[in-house]
Every structure is written in structure tokens, then in C-alpha cells.
N, C-alpha and C positions, 0 to 999 in steps of 0.2 A: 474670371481667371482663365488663361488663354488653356487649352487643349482639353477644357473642361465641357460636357454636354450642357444642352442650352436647355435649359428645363421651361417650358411654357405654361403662363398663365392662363387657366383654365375658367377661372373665375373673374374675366376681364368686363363683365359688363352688371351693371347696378338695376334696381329693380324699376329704377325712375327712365332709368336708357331705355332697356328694354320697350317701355310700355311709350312711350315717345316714339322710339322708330316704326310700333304697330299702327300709330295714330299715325302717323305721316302716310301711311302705306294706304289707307282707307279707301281716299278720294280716288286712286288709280286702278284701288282694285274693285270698289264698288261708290260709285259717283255719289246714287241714289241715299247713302249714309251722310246723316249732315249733323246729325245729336253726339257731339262727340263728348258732354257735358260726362261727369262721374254718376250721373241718376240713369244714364241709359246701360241697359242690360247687356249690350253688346261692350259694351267699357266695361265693363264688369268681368266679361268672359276673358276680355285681352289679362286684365290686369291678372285674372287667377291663372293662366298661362305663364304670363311674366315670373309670377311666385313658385309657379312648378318649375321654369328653366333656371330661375338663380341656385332655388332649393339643389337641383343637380347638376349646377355649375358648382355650387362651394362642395357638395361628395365626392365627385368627378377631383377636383382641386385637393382637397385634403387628402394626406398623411397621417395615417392615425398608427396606433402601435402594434395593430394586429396587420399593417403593411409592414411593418417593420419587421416582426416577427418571420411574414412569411420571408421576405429579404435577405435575414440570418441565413432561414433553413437554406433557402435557395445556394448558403456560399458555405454550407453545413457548420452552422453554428447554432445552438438551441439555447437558453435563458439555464442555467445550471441551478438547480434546488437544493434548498437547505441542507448546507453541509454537516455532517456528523463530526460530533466531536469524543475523538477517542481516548483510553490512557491505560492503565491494566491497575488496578486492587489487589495488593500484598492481602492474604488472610493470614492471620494467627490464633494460637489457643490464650483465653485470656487466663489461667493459672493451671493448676498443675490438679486441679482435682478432680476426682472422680468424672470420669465422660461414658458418656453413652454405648451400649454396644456400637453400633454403627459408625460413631466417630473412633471409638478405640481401634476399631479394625479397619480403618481406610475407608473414606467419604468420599460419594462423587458430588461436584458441586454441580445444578442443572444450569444445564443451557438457558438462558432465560432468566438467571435470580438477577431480583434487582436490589438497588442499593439507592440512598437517597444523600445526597450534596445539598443538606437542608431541605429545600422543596425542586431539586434536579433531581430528576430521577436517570441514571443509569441504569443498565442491563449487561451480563453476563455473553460474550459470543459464541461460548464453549463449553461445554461439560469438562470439568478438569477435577484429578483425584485429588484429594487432601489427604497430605500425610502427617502424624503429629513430630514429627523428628524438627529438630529446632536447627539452624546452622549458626552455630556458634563459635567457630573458627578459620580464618581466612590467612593460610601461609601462602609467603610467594618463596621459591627458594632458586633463583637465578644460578645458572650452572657455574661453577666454578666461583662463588661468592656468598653472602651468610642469609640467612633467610631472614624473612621478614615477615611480619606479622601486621596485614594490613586486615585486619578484623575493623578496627573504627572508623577507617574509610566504607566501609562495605554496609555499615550500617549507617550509615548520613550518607547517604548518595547526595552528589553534588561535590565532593571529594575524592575525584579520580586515584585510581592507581594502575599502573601494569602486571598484567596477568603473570607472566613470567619474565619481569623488570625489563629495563628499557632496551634491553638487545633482544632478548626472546631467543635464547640459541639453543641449539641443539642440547637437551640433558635438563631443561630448566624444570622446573615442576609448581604446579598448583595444587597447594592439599585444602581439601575443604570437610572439615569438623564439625559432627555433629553429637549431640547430645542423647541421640535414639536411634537406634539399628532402622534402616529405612527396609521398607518390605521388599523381599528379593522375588516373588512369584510376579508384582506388579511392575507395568511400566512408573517411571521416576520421571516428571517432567523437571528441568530446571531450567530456568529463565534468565539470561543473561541480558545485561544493559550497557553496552559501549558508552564509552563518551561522545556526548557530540551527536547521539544518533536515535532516536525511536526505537521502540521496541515493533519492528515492522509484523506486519501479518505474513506471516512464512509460509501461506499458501500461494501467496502471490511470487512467492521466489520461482525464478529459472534453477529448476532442481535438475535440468540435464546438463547444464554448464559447468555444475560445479560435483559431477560426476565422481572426481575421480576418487584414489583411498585417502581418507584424512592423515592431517600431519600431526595430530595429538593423540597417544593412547591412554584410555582410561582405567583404571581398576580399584579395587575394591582393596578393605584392609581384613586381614583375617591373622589368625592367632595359628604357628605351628607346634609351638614350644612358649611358654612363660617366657623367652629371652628373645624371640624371632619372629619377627615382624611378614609377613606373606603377602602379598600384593596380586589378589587374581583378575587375571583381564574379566572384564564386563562387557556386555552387547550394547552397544551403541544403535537401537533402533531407528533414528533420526537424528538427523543435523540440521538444525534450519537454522543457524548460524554460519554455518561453511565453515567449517574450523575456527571460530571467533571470528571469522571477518564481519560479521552483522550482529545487530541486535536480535535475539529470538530465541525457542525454545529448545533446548537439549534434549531428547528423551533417551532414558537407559534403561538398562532391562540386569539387574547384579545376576542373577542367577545362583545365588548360593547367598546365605545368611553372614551378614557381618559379625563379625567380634569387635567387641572395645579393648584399647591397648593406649598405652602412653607415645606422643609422637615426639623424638627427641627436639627438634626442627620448631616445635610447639614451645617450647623453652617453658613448660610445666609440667607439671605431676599430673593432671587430669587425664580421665579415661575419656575418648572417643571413640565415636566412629565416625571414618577416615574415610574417602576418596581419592585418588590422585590422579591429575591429570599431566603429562610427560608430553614435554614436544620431540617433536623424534623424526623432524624432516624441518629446517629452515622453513618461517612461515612468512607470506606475503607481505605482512605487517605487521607489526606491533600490539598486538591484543591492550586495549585500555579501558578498563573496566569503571561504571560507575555503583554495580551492584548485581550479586548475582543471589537468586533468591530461588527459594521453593513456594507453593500454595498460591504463586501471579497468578492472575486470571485479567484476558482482555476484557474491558468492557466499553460499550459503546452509551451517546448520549440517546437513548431512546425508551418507547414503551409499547411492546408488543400487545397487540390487543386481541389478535387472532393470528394462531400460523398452522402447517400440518408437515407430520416427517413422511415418506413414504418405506415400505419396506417392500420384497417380493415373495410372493409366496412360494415355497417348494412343491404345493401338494401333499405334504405329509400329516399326518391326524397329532393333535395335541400344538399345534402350531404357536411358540408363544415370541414375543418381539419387546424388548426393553425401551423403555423411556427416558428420554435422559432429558426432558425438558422441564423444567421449573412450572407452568402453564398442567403440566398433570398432575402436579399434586393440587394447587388451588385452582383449577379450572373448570371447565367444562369439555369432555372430551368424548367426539364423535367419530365413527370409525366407517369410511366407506372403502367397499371392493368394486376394483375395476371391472366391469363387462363386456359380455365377448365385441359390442360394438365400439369400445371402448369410453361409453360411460360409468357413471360408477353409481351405487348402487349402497341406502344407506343400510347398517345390520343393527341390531337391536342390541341392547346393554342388557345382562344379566345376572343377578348378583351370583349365579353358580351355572355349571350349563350342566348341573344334574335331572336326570328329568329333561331334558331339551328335545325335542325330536329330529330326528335324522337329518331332516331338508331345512331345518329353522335357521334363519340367518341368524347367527347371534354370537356373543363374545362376550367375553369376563375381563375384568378387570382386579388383577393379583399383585401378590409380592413375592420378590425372593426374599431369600434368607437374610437379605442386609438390609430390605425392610424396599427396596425399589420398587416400582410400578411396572408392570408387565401387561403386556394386552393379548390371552389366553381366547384360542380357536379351538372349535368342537373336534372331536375325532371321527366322525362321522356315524357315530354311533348315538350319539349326545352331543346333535350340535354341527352345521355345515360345516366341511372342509373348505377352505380358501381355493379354485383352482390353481393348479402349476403354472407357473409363469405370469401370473395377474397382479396387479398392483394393489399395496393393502395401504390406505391412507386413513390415516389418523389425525385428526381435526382438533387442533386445543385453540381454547378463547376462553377471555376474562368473562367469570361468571357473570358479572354486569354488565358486559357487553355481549351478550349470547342473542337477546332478546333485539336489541339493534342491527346483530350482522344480518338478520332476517330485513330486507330492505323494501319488497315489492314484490306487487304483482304484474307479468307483464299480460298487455290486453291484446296484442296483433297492429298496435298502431304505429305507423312511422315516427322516430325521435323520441321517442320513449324517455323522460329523464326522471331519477330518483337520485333521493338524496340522503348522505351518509349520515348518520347521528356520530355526535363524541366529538370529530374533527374539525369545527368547526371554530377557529382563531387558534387551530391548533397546525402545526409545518405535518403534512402528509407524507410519508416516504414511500413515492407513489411505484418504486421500484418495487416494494415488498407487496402492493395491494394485489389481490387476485380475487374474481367473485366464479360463480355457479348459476346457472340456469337450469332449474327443471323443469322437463317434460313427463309426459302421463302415457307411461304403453298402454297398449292394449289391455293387460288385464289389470292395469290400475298401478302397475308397481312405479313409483317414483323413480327417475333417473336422471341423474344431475349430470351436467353440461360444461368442462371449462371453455370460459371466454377470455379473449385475451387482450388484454391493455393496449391502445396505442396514444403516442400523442395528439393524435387529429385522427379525424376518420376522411381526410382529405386522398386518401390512396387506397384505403378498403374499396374490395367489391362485392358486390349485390349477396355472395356465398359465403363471406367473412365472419365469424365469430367475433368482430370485436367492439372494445368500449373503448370511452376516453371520457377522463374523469378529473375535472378545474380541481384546485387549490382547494376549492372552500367547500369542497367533498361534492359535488352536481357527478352524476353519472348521465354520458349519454351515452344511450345506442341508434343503430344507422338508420337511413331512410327509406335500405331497400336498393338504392342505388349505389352509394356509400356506405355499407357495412350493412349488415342481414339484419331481418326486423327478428325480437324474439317472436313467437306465437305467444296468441293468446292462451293464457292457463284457462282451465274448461271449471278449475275448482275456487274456491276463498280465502285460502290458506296462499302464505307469501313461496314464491316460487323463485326467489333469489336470495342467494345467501352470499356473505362473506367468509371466504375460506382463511384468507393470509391479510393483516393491517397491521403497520409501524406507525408509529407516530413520533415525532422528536426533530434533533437538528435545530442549527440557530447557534449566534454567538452566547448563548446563555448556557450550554455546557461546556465553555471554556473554563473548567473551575481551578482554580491552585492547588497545590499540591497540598494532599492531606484534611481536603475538605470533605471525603466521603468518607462517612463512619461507619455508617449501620447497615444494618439490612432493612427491603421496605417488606412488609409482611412476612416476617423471620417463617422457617420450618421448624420443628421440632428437633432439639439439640441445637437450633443457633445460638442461643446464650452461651455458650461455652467459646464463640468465636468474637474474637473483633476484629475488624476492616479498616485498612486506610489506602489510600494512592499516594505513592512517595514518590510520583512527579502528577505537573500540573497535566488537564484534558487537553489537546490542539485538534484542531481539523475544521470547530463549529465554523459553522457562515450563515447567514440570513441568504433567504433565495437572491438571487443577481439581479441586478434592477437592469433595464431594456438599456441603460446609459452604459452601465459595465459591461454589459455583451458586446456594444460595438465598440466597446476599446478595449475587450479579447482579442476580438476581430480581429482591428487594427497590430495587433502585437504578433497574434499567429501567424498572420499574413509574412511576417516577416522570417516564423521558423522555417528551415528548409524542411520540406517531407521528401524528396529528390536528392538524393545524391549526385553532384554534377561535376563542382570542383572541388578540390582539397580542403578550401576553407567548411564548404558544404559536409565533408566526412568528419573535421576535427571537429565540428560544431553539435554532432548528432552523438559522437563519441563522450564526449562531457557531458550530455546529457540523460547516458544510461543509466537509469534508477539504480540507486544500492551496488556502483562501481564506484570507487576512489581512484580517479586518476590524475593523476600529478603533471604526465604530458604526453601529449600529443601532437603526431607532426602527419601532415599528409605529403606522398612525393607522388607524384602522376609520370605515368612514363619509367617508373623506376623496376627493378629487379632487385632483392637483394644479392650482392657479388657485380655488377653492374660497375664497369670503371669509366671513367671520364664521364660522368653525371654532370648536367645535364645536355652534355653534344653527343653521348651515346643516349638512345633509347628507346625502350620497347612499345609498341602500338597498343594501347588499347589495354592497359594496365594502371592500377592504382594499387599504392604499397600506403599501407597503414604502422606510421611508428608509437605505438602506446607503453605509457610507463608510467606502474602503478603508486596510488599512494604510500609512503612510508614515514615512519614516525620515528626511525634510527637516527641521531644524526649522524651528519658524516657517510653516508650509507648510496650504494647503487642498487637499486633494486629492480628483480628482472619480473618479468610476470613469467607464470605456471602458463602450460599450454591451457589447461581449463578455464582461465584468466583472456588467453588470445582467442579460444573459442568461441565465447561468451559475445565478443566483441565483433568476431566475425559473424556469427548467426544475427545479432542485431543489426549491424551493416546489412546484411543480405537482401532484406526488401527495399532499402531504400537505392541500393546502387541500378545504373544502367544495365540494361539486359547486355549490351556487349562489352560490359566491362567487365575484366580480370581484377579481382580483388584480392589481394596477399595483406594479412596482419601480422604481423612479426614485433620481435624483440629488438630494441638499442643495443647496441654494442657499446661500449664503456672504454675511453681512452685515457689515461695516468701520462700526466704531462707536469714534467719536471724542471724547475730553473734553474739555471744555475749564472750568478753572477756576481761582478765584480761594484759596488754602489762606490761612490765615494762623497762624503757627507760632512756637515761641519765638525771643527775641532771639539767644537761643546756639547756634542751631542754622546748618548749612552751609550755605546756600542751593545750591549745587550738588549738594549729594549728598542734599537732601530732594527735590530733584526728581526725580533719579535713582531713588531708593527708590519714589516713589508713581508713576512710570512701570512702574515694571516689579512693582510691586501690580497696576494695572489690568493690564498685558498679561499678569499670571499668570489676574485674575478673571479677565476677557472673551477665555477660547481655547476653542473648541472643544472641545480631546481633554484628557483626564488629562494631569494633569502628572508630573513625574518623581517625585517625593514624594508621589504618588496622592493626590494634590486633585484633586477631580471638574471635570472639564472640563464648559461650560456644556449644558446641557440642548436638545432639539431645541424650539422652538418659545417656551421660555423668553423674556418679553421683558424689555428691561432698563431699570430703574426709577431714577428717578435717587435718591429714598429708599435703592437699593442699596450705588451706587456711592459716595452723600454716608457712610453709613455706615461702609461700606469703607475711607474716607480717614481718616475723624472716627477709626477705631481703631487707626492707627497712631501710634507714639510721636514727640511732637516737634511733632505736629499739635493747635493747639489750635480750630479749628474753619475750616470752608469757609463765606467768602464768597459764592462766585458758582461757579454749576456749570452746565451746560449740556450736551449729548448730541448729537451730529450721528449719521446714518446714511447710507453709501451701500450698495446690492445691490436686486434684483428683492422687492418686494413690502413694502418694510421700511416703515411709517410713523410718523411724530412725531404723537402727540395733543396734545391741549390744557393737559395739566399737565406734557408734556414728556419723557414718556418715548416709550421705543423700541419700537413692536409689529411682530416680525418672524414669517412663516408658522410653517405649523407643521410644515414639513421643513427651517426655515433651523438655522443654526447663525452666530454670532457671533465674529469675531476683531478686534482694536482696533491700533492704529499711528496714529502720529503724535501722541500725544495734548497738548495743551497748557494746560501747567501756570502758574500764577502765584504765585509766593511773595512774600507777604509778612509782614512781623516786627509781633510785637502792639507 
């Protein structure tokens, strides 16, 4: 292939060559040799030569996959492992009796409870409260129209409805009914699910983009009078929805105790307790609901086998720190303090620290009142103080796996490898692994070491702390010159430990919806819940095979990371995670207010025109500055250092027709009007239409040669009389032959148009 490099055969010469052209070479180089037979010794020597330069002719020649690999990194691409597959578990009470203190009074679920999809096991990513309150009414009451009662969509998700119906306007409201006053002292999580969209990890959201004051307000129903219904605002602690624009979780905070009342809007007699959510500022889009739920919890496809939380210490005596991990109640859990060197330093378990002495490391292991696990410090009277400002880490692992995070000893020898027990034909989630190294002070006391994970130990040097650690659980460490040797431990006991290990990923927790039931090793009070996922698990992936990485490759190579030309900004602008945008136009050289575009223009400027999704029809939708913000901070790294970058809103141009058709004698005068109305309003819209006809162009003006043609091609039309174009919007003008020149961020939409039919 012509402009391609000419790759050279390395391995151009056979083992019979070779050993032929040494024989030739004999006589000239020494006369005296005349036994060139295979029994002489010196034939012997040529031929084992011969075999050593093929041997590194065909090494030297091959490609194998660890060139490959390095090749990747070298163009920063690495092999991607096993992907998790995630989905979130609806919990419920399974009947109405008698429950537990603990659950009667608000449960937290641990970080960590697992759940099993027949023999998949899932995990929990979050400590979340359970409340027993049921939601058992779902009104939508659109302003100025009758309310609606989408309860039975709301429980079979997969049956969309609109939150405050299909305009969303100002005054609408969403009341949501429940059957038990929800606790007003606690935070209230509530989980929302859009159509169309994931329930995303709201950590991950741009929370300064979407800054400003929300457009929905929330409050609570209370009783002032047997006849008067009261509605007190509530705190809105958290939005990771952004006013319904995304899937994710609500938190509210009532601050004052509900009453049950009758909701007329409810169109029954039952008592509830009531929520109501009010839009109260035009919102960006269309709220479309496929389920809005209490007791969700995310979970992921995995199985923690060891992890540790940290806290900080104050210095203060009685020092106590809450658990919120699933892994303390059925585990094994070890508690180490950071040292002034900053190793850490393991403390002792005691079942009380009465009786403890003053300087004893040591710690208890308690409950509160709702029965939680706490990790209690001496007051220095009974029991060491934690220093101020030191790090208090606590260690949970599977009691069966306690005895294997203990892995080795190390000797002082270069390349040191140990190997993992448990993981073995098991996907490692080698993001989560972290191990410990100890050493022996001076007066004996252990002190553990973290070490840190890298892909290769190809860029460590000689002072380096780190590991790297295959698929099939193999740990190495460095040579000394590549990564620091550990020392030899001086004692018999294992001197590496596993601090944090996942295990999980793979398309095999892709499960459908409703196939996780249970709980896997229930706590005490689980009986009284049941579990299901009311959508299927997505994300899983088997690790990427060397084939799929070079046709990433190949695909990435192709996105822009550069901002250059326009096509380069509209292409990175559709690609903003958890943006809907409907369109985009990039102008170079532009200004907004800028006339005669493009023979007037500015140097060294790019104007961004973005317009968001909407779900109205018939609808112009502008974006919120926090909307254009959002859009410029993501632009920002990618644009040129000397370019001027403006993001701005469309202007909206209403373009009106009016004409004279005239049509045959047999045709309906009602319904040709009809027809050529809703031609122009399909041409002259903005956005795509449903049958992916391109919605009109930004800056496109419109020509009355268009619209005459337009008409002249429908059937029934035998040709237009009289045609004429009106415009109203910012910047729009009528020339001299009568057409329409609108900017070049406008965009076009028509109503009203008026038609006149007459028969030839």
C-alpha cells in the first residue's frame, strides 16, 4: 500500500542457509579444515550457532501481544476490564405485622448488603434509610385542567407518564400519597426514574452547573382546621435530579410532622399523607416519569471480600465513629491508627475498655440505641486517646477470607511474587485492590506500610512503593531498579496483608428485571422485607480482548479532543453526558448582533448556538443560563488558547404566509387548506420532525421561490396566485424581492398562516 512504512523481514534466512553459507566460508577462512562431514565437531559448532541466530532471528521478527499492549499505551489506550453491571433494588415491607424495634423506627440499609439473582450476586453502594411509609398515590394535576391519577403507571414502570402533563406550565402540581406519615427529624430520599434514562450516580453530576434556585417547590400536607388543608414548604437538602431533568435521588428534610387528610384531586375518601411538588418557574423540559419510588437502593454486580472506611480523629477521650458497612456486622473487623511517620499501627479489640490502662492501644466495638455498630476509643483514663489530626482506619473483610488476605512473607529478594487466594477464574476489580507491608521498629511494634497498585512496574523507580498485580491474582514487586524491593521481615508470621478486594463484572450480571429477590446472608429483621429490581442490570462487559482495543483505537482516533473548527465544537457539544440537546450550530468569526455575516467578522472568535431538548410539541425552547454554563465550562478545555469562545441562545423567528392557491374544481376546499397548513408548519419548524425530515437549518433564510414550490408540489394544487411572507422575532428582515433574512443563530417556526383557495 503506497505511503505505508515498509516493514522488514527479520527473519529472512533458514537454518539450512545459514549453516551452508558457514561452510562455504571455511576454505578462505581456514584452508587447513577439510572434514566438513556432520561427525566433525567443528560442524557441530557452526550448526549450534546457526540454531542460536534463527532462534533470534524469529524473536527479533515476531509480534506478540505484549508488543501490542505496549503500542496501545504508547498511543494511551490500555485493554478495559471487566465491566460492572449496575441497576438499583426497590425494598418493601412484606405485610403489615408487627416489625422490629429497629425497622419500626427507621432502618439504615449497610453499604455492602448483598442480594443474589439466583447464584449473581449483587452488593449495595450506599447506606440508605428505610422508611416503612408505602406510596400509594400518584396525582398529576396540570394547571388549568383536571387531574389525573397516574398511580398504575407508576407501579409497572415501563408505562411512562408526565410529571405535570405534557406542557409542564407554570401552577402544575404533583401530589404523591402515602399511607404513613414519613419521619420529619430524618433526611427522606426519593428516587426518581425518567423515561428513556438510567438512574445515573449523582455523584458524578456537574453540581456547579446546575447551581442555580430550583423551579419546583416542595411541601408537605398538614391539617389547620378539620376543613383546611395547609401546605408547609420543606427543605430540599439535595437535588441530583436538577429539577427533574435526570434520573436520581431527591433528598428532603419535612421538618415538622405530617397529618393525614382527604386530597379532593384524589377523587376518594381515603386518608393520606401528601406531598406536593409545584412548578413555579417554566422548566427546560418536560418531566417524564417511568417511576418515582422510596427504600431504591443502587447496587452493583460485585463481591466485596475486603474493604476499610477512614475517619479523623479530634483528640477527644470517648471517641466513638459509626459503621455503616454491611461487612461489620458479618465480618471481621480490624482497626488501625495512623503514626506520626505516617504508618499505621494495628490496636487491639476489647470486649469493654474497663480496666484498660492509660497507654493500651485498644478499642471496643458497641451499639447505639437502634442497635448500629460503633467503634468506641478509650478516654485516656481506660484506654489510649487516638491523636488529633491522625487517621483511624478500620479494616472489614469476609470472615473466610481474613485467613487468605494474610498473603506472605517478604524475604529482601528482587521480584518478589505472591499469590491471591479466592480470585482465581474469578474478574478482579483491580481498581478496588489495595495491600499493606509491614515492618518491625525498633521496639518490636508492627507498622504497616501502604503500597500502591500500578499497571506495570515499567516507570517505577528504585524509591517506589509499588505493585502490579495479573488477572489471575500473581502480585509483583520491583527489582530495585523498577519499583523498591520490600525488606526482609526478620520474623515467621505473614507480613502482607490485603486491606481493600472486589471481585465481580462480566456480562453475567446483565440480569432482567425482577430477577433479584433476596437477600444473600439476611441480618436480623430481614424477614419482614422483600426485594426486587423493577428494571433490568446494564453496564456488565467481559474484560476487552487485544482485538477490541485496536478498534477503540481506531474509532477514538477519530473523536476530536481539540477544538478547531465548528464541526469539532458541535461534535463534542452532543456528546456532554446527561445534556439533551436537540441543536447545535457552531458560527466562527461570529458575534452575536454582528450584521452582514459572513463578510463582516470578528478575528479569533467562535460563537456556540445550542438548543435544548424538549418534549412540548409545537414548542421553542430556550436554555437557562445554567444550561449555557454548563456547556461553556465543558468547551473550555478543549478550545484553542487564542480563541474567544461565546455560548449563547437561538433567537426564534414566526414566519407567516399568506396566499392566494388555486386548485382544481373537485377538490374540498376545507381540507386543501388543511393539508397546505400543516405542509408549511411541517417545512418551517425548527427541530426534526417525527418521520426524520430535517428541521430548518440555523441562519437559513426563507425564500419565497421555496415555500411557492412547496405548495406548487402538492396534489390538487394547480398553481399559486399570490404569496407573500411576514416575519416577526429580533433581527429578522424582509428584502426587496420579499423574502425572509433571519441571523445566523435564528431558527424559524410558522402559525397562523393564511391560505386562500380558489377553484380554476
Amino acid at each position: 500500500m503506497k505511503g505505508m512504512l515498509h516493514v522488514p523481514d527479520l527473519d529472512d534466512r533458514t537454518f539450512e542457509q545459514m549453516v551452508d553459507q558457514g561452510c562455504r566460508k571455511i576454505p578462505a577462512l581456514y584452508p587447513a579444515w577439510t572434514d566438513e562431514n556432520y561427525h566433525d565437531p567443528g560442524i557441530t559448532l557452526v550448526e549450534l550457532l546457526a540454531w542460536l541466530v534463527e532462534m533470534q532471528q524469529y524473536y527479533l521478527d515476531r509480534i506478540t501481544p505484549k508488543h501490542e499492549q505496549k503500542m496501545l499505551k504508547l498511543l494511551g489506550v490500555a485493554q478495559k476490564e471487566a465491566a460492572v453491571a449496575h441497576t438499583s433494588v426497590l425494598i418493601s415491607w412484606k405485610s403489615k405485622q408487627p416489625l422490629t424495634d429497629s425497622l419500626s423506627n427507621g432502618w439504615v440499609l449497610p453499604r455492602g448488603t448483598p442480594f443474589l439473582a439466583e447464584d449473581v450476586r449483587f452488593e449495595s453502594q450506599k447506606s440508605a434509610p428505610l422508611v416503612k411509609a408505602k406510596l400509594t398515590k400518584v396525582i398529576v394535576h396540570p394547571a388549568g385542567a383536571k387531574a389525573n391519577d397516574v398511580t398504575v403507571h407508576n407501579d409497572h414502570p415501563g408505562i411512562p407518564y408526565y410529571a405535570f402533563g405534557p406542557q409542564a406550565q407554570q401552577g402544575s402540581i404533583l401530589y404523591l400519597g402515602f399511607d404513613s406519615p414519613l419521619p420529619f427529624t430524618e433526611e427522606i430520599e426519593i428516587i426518581i426514574k425518567r423515561h428513556l434514562e438510567k438512574i445515573a450516580d449523582s455523584m458524578e453530576k456537574d453540581e456547579e452547573a446546575y447551581g442555580a434556585p430550583s423551579k419546583l417547590l416542595w411541601s408537605s400536607g398538614r391539617k389547620e382546621t378539620s376543613q383546611v388543608i395547609a401546605w408547609a414548604p420543606l427543605e430540599v437538602v439535595a437535588d441530583h435530579t436538577h429539577g427533574f431533568n435526570h434520573s436520581g435521588a431527591l433528598i428532603l428534610r419535612l421538618g415538622q410532622e405530617m397529618s393525614a387528610h382527604v386530597l379532593p384531586e384524589a377523587g376518594d375518601d381515603i386518608l393520606r399523607y401528601w406531598l406536593r411538588c409545584m412548578v413555579v418557574d417554566e422548566l427546560e423540559s418536560v418531566p417524564r416519569f417511568e417511576q418515582i419510588s422510596l427504600n431504591t437502593v443502587p447496587v452493583a454486580h460485585c463481591e466485596t471480600l475486603s474493604t476499610y472506611v477512614t475517619f479523623l480523629s479530634t483528640g477527644q477521650p470517648d471517641q466513638r465513629f459509626a459503621l455503616q458497612e454491611y461487612l461489620a456486622y458479618k465480618g471481621q473487623v480490624d482497626v488501625q491508627v495512623q503514626t506520626a511517620d505516617g504508618a499505621w499501627q494495628s490496636w487491639k479489640e476489647k470486649q469493654s475498655l474497663d480496666y484498660v490502662g492509660d497507654d493500651v492501644p485498644a478499642y471496643a466495638i458497641v451499639k447505639d440505641d437502634a442497635g448500629r455498630r460503633q467503634i468506641r476509643f478509650g478516654n485516656g483514663r481506660e484506654g489510649r486517646i487516638p491523636p488529633a489530626g491522625r487517621q483511624i482506619r478500620v479494616i472489614l473483610c469476609q470472615k473466610d477470607f481474613y485467613e487468605s488476605c494474610f498473603i506472605g512473607r517478604t524475604n529482601g529478594l528482587a521480584c518478589q511474587f505472591f499469590y491471591v487466594e479466592k480470585i482465581e477464574r474469578q474478574n478482579l476489580i483491580k481498581k478496588s485492590f489495595q495491600l499493606q507491608v509491614a515492618r518491625l521498629d525498633r521496639d518490636g511494634t508492627w507498622c504497616w506500610e501502604d503500597w500502591h497498585r500500578v499497571d506495570n512496574l515499567d516507570a517505577s523507580s528504585p524509591e517506589d512503593k509499588h505493585y502490579a498485580i495479573s488477572d489471575s491474582g500473581v502480585i509483583q514487586f520491583g527489582d530495585g531498579e523498577r519499583g523498591k524491593i520490600p525488606s526482609a521481615f526478620p520474623r515467621i508470621e505473614m507480613n502482607i496483608r490485603i486491606i481493600s478486594c472486589q471481585i465481580g463484572g462480566g456480562k453475567a450480571g446483565n440480569v432482567k428485571a425482577h430477577q433479584i429477590t433476596r437477600f444473600d446472608q439476611p441480618l436480623a429483621g430481614w424477614q419482614h422485607l422483600q426485594v426486587t429490581n423493577p428494571y433490568g442490570a446494564k453496564g456488565g462487559a467481559d474484560k476487552e480482548t487485544l482485538e477490541q482495543a485496536k478498534v477503540r483505537l481506531l474509532n477514538e482516533l477519530h473523536k476530536p479532543t481539540r477544538a478547531v473548527t465548528a464541526e469539532d465544537y458541535e461534535e463534542i457539544v452532543r456528546a456532554i453526558p446527561d445534556l439533551s440537546v436537540a441543536k447545535v450550530k457552531g458560527l466562527p468569526l461570529y458575534r452575536e448582533g454582528l450584521k452582514n455575516y459572513p463578510v463582516n467578522r470578528v478575528h479569533g472568535l467562535m460563537t456556540i448556538v445550542v438548543v435544548p431538548q424538549s418534549n412540548r410539541p409545537d414548542h421553542c425552547p430556550m436554555p437557562s443560563d445554567k444550561y449555557l454554563k454548563r456547556v461553556r465550562n465543558h468547551l473550555e478545555p478543549y478550545r484553542l488558547i487564542t480563541t474567544e469562545l461565546h455560548v449563547i441562545a437561538p433567537v426564534y423567528i414566526k414566519v407567516t404566509v399568506a396566499a392566494q392557491v388555486m386548485v382544481e374544481a373537485t377538490t374540498l376546499p376545507h381540507r386543501i387548506d388543511e393539508e397546505i397548513k400543516d405542509m408549511l408548519k411541517e417545512l418551517l419548524r425548527p427541530f426534526d420532525g417525527e418521520r426524520r425530515q430535517e428541521g430548518w437549518q440555523f441562519g437559513r433564510a426563507v425564500y419565497l421561490s421555496d415555500i411557492m414550490s412547496a405548495i406548487n408540489r402538492m396534489k390538487e394544487v394547480a398553481f399559486v396566485t399570490d404569496l407573500q411572507l411576514h416575519a416577526e422575532g429580533p433581527g429578522a428582515v424582509k428584502n426587496g424581492e420579499g423574502d425572509i433574512l433571519i441571523p445566523p443563530h435564528g431558527l424559524v417556526f410558522s402559525e397562523n398562516h393564511e391560505i386562500q383557495i380558489k377553484f380554476r
